[in-house]
Z-matrix of the N, CA and C atoms (Angstrom, degrees):
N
C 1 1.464
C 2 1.519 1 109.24
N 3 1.534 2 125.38 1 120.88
C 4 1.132 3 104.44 2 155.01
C 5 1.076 4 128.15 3 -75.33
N 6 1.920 5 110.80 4 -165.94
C 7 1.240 6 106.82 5 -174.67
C 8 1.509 7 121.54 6 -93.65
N 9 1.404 8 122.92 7 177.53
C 10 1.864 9 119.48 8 -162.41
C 11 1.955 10 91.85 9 -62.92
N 12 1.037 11 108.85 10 -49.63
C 13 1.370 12 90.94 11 -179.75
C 14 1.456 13 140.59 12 -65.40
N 15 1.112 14 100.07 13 3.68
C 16 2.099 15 113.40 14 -169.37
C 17 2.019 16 68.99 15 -104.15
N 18 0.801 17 121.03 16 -65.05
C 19 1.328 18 137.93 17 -165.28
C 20 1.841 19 100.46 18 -25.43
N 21 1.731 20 102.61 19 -65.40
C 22 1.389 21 102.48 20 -149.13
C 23 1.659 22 93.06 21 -79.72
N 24 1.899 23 111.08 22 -26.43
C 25 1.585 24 96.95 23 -172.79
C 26 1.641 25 111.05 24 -72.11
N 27 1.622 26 110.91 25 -9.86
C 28 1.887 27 104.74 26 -173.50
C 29 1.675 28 89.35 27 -67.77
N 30 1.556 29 108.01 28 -50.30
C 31 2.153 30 118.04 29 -149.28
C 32 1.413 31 86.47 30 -66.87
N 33 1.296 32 131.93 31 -41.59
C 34 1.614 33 116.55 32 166.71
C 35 1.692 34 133.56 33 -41.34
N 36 1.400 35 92.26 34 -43.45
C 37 1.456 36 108.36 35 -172.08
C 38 1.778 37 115.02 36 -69.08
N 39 1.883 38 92.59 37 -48.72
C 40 1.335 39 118.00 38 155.36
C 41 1.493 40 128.70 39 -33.12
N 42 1.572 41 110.81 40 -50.47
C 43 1.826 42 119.01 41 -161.57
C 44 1.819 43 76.89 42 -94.98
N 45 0.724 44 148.36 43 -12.20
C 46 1.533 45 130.52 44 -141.04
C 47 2.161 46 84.52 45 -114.50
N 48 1.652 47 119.55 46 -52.07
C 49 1.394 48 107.14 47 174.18
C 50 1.597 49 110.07 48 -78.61
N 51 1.333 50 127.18 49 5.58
C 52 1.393 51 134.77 50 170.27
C 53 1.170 52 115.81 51 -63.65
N 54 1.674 53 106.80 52 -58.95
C 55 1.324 54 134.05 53 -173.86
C 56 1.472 55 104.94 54 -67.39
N 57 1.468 56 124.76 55 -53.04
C 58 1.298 57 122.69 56 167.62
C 59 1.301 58 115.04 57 -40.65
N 60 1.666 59 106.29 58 -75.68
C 61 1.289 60 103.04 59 -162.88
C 62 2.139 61 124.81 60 -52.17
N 63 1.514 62 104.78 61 -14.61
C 64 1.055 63 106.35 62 179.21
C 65 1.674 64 129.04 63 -91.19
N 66 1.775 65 92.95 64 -20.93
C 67 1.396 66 114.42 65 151.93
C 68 1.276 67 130.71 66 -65.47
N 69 1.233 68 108.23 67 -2.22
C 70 1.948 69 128.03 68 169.26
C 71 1.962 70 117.88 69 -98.33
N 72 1.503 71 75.98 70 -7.38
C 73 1.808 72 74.85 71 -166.38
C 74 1.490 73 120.48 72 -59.58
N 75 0.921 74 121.92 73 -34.08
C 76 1.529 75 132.23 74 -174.50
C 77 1.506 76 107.37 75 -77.88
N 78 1.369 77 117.75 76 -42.96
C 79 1.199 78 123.45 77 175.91
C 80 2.272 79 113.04 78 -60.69
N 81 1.193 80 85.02 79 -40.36
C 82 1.382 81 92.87 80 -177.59
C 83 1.745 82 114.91 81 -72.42
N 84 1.487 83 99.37 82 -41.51
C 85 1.157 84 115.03 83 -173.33
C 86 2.196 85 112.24 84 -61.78
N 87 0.948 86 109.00 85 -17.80
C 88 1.428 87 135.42 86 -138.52
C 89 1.708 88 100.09 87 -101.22
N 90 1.981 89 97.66 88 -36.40
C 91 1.360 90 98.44 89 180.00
C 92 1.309 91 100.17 90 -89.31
N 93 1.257 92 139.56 91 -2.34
C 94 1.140 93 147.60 92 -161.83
C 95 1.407 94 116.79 93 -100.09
N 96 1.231 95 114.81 94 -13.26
C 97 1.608 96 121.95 95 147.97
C 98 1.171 97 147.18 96 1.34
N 99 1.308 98 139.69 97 130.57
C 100 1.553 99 110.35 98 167.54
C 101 1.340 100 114.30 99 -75.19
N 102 1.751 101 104.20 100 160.08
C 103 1.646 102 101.93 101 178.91
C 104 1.760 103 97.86 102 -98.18
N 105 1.182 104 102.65 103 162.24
C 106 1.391 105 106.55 104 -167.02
C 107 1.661 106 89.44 105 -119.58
N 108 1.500 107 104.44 106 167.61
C 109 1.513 108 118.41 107 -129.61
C 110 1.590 109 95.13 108 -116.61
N 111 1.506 110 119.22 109 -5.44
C 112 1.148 111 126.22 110 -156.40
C 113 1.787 112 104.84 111 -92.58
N 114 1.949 113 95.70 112 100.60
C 115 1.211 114 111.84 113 -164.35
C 116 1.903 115 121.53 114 -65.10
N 117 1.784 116 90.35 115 -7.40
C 118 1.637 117 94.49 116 -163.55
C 119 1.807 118 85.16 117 -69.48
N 120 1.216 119 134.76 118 -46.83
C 121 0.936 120 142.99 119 -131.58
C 122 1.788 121 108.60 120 -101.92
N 123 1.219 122 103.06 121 -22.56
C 124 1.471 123 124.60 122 -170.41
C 125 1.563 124 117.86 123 -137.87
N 126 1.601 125 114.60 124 90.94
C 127 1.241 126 104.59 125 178.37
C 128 1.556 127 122.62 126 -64.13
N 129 1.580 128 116.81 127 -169.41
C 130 0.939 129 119.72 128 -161.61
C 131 1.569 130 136.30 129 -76.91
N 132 1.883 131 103.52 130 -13.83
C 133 1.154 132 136.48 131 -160.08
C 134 1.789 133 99.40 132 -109.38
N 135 1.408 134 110.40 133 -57.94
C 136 1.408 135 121.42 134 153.51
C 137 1.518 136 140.07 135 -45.39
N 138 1.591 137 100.65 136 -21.61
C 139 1.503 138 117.32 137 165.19
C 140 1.668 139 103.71 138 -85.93
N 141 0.996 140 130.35 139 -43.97
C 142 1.507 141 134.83 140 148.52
C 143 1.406 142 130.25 141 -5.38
N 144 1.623 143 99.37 142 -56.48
C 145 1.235 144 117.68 143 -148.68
C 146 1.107 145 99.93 144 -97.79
N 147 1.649 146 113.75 145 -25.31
C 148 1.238 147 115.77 146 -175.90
C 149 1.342 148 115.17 147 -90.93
N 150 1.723 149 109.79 148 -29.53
C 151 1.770 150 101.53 149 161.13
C 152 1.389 151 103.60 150 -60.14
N 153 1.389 152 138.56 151 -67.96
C 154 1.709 153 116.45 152 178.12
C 155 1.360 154 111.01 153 -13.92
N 156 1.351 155 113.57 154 -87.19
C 157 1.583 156 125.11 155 -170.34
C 158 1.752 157 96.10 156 -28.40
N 159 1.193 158 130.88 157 -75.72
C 160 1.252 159 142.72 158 -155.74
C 161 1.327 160 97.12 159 -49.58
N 162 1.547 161 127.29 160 -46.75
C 163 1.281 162 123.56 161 -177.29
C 164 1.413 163 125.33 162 -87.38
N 165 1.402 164 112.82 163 -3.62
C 166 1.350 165 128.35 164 153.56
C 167 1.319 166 119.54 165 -65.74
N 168 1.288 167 125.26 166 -43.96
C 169 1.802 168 158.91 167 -144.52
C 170 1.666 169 83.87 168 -82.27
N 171 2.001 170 118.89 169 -53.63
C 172 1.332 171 121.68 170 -154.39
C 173 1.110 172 84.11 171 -74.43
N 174 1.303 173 134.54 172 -67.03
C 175 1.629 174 141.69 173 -151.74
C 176 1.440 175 97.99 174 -49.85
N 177 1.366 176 142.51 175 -84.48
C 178 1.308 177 152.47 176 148.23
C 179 1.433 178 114.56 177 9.00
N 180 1.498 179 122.70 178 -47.51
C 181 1.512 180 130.89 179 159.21
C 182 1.239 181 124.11 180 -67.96
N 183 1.878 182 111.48 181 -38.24
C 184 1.291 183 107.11 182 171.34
C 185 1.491 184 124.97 183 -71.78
N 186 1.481 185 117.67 184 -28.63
C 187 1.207 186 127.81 185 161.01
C 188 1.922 187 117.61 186 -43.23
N 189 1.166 188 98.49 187 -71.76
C 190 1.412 189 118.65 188 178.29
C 191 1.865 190 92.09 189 -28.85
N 192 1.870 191 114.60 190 -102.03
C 193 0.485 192 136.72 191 -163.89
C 194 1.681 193 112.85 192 -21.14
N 195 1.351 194 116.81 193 -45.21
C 196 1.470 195 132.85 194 174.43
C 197 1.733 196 108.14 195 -71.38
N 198 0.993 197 95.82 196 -26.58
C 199 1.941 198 86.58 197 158.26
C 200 1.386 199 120.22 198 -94.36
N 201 1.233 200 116.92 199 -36.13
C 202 1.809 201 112.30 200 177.23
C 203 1.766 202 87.77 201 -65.29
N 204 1.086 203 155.49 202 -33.91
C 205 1.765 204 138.76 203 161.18
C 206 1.043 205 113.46 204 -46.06
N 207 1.460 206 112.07 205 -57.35
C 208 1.708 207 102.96 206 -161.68
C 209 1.829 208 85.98 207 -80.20
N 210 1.066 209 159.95 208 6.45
C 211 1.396 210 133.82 209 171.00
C 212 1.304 211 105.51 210 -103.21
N 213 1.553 212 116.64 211 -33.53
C 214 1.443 213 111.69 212 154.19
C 215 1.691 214 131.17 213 -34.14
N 216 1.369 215 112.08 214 -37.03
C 217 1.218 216 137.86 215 -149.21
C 218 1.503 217 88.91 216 -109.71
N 219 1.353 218 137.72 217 -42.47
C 220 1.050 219 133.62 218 147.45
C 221 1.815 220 127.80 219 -26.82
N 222 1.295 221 96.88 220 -75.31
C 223 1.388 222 126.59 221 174.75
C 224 1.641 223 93.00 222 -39.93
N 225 1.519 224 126.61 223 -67.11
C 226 1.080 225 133.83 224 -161.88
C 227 1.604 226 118.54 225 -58.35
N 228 1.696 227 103.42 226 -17.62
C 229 1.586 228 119.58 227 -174.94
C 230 1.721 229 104.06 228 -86.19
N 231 1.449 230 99.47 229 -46.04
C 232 1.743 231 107.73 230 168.92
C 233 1.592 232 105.23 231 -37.49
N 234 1.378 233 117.85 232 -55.75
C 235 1.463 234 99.08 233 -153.77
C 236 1.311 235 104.06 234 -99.58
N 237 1.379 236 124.42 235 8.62
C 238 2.018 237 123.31 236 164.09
C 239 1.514 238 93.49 237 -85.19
N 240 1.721 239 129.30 238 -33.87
C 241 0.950 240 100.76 239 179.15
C 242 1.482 241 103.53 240 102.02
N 243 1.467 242 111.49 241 11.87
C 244 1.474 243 128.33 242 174.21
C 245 1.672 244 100.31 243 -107.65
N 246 0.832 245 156.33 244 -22.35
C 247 1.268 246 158.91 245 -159.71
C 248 1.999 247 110.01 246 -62.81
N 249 1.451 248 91.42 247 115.50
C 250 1.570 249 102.53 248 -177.11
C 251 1.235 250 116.30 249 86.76
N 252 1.803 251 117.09 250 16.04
C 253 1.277 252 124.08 251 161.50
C 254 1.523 253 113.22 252 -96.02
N 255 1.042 254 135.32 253 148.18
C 256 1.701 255 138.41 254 169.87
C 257 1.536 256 104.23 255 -62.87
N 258 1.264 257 101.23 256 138.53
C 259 1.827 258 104.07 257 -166.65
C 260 1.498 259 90.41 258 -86.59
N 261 1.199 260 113.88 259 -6.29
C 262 1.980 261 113.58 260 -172.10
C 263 1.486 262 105.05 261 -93.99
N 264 1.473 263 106.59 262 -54.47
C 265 1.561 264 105.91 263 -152.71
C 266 1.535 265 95.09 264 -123.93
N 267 1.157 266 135.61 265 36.75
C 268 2.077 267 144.46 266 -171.20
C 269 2.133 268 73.94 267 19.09
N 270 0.853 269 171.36 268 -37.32
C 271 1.233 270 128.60 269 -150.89
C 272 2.069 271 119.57 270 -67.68
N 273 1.379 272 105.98 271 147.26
C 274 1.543 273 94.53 272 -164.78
C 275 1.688 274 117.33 273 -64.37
N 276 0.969 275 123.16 274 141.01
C 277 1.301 276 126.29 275 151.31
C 278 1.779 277 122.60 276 -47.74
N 279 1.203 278 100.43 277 124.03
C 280 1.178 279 115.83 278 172.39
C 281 1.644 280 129.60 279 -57.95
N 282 1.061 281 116.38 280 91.25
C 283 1.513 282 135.64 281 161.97
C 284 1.619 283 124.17 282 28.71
N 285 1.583 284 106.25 283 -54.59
C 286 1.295 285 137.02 284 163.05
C 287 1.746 286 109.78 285 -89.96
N 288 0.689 287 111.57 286 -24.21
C 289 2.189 288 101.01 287 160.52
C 290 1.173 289 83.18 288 -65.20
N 291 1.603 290 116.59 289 -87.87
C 292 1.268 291 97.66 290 -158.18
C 293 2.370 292 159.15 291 -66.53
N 294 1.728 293 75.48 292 3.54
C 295 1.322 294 89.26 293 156.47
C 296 1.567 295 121.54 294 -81.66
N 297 1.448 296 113.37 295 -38.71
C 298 1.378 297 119.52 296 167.32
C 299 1.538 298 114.04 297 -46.93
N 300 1.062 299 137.42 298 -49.84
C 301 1.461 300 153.64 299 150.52
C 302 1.740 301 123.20 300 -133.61
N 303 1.647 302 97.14 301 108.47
C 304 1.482 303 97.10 302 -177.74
C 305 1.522 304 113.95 303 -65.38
N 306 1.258 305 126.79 304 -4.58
C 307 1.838 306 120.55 305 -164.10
C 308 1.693 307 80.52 306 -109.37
N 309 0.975 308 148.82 307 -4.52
C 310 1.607 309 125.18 308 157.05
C 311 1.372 310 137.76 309 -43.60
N 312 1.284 311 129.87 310 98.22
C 313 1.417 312 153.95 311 -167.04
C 314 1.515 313 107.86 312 -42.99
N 315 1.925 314 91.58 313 -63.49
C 316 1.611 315 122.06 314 -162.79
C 317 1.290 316 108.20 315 -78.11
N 318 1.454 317 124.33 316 142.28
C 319 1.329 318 141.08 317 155.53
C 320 1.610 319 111.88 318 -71.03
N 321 1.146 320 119.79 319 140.31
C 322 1.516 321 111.84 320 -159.42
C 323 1.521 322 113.82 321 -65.73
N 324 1.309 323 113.14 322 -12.45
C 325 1.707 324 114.82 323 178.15
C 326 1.831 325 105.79 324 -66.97
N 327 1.453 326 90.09 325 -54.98
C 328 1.425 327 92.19 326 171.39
C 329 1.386 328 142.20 327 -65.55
N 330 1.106 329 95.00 328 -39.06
C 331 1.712 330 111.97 329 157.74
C 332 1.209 331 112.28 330 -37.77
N 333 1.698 332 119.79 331 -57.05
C 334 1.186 333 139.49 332 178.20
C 335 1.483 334 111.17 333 -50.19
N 336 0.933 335 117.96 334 -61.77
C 337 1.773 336 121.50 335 167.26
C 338 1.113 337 123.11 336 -38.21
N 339 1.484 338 103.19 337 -52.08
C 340 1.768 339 114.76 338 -155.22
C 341 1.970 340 99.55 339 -80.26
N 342 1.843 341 117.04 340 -17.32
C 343 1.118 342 126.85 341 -173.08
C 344 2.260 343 96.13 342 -81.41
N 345 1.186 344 108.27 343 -21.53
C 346 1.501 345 93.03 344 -142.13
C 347 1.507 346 86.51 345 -121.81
C-alpha cells in the first residue's frame, strides 16, 4: 500500500483523465458515425475518405473506452486498498511506472512476462 499522499496525487491524476476522457465522448463518438451512401453529395474518393475517418473515429473510441476501464479499475483498487500493488506478484509498483501510467496493474518484472 502506498502512502495517503502518493494515493490522493495518483486519484487526482486519475478523476482529472476520467473527467476528460468522458468530456470527449460525444465528440469521439460523432466521428464514428455511419457514412451515408448518398453519391450526389459524396464522390467516390471522398466517400473513401470518409469510411477511413469513420474507421479511425471507431478505433479512437475503442481505445478510449478501454482506458476509462482500466482507470475505473484503478479507482476501484484505491478504495480496497490494493492500489500500486502488482495484480500478479502483490509486490509494489515502482513510483515512476506509475507516474508513467497511473492505471498500471503490473510491476515491471511482470509486465515483462505477461508481454513476452
Amino acid at each position: 500500500m502506498r502512502n495517503e499522499d502518493d494515493i490522493q496525487h495518483f486519484r487526482q491524476r486519475l478523476e482529472a483523465e476520467l473527467a476528460q476522457l468522458e468530456g470527449t465522448a460525444g465528440t469521439r463518438r460523432s466521428g464514428a458515425d455511419t457514412v451515408e451512401l448518398d453519391q450526389s453529395r459524396t464522390g467516390r474518393l471522398s466517400r473513401m475518405d470518409a469510411l477511413q475517418g469513420q474507421a479511425m473515429a471507431r478505433a479512437t473510441e475503442a481505445r478510449a473506452v478501454e482506458r476509462l476501464r482500466r482507470i475505473q479499475a484503478a479507482l476501484r483498487r484505491m478504495e480496497a486498498g490494493e492500489y500500486g500493488e502488482c495484480v500478479d506478484c502483490g509486490e509494489s509498483i515502482a513510483r515512476g511506472r506509475l507516474e508513467a501510467n497511473p492505471a498500471v496493474t503490473r510491476c515491471i518484472h511482470c509486465a515483462e512476462k505477461a508481454e513476452g
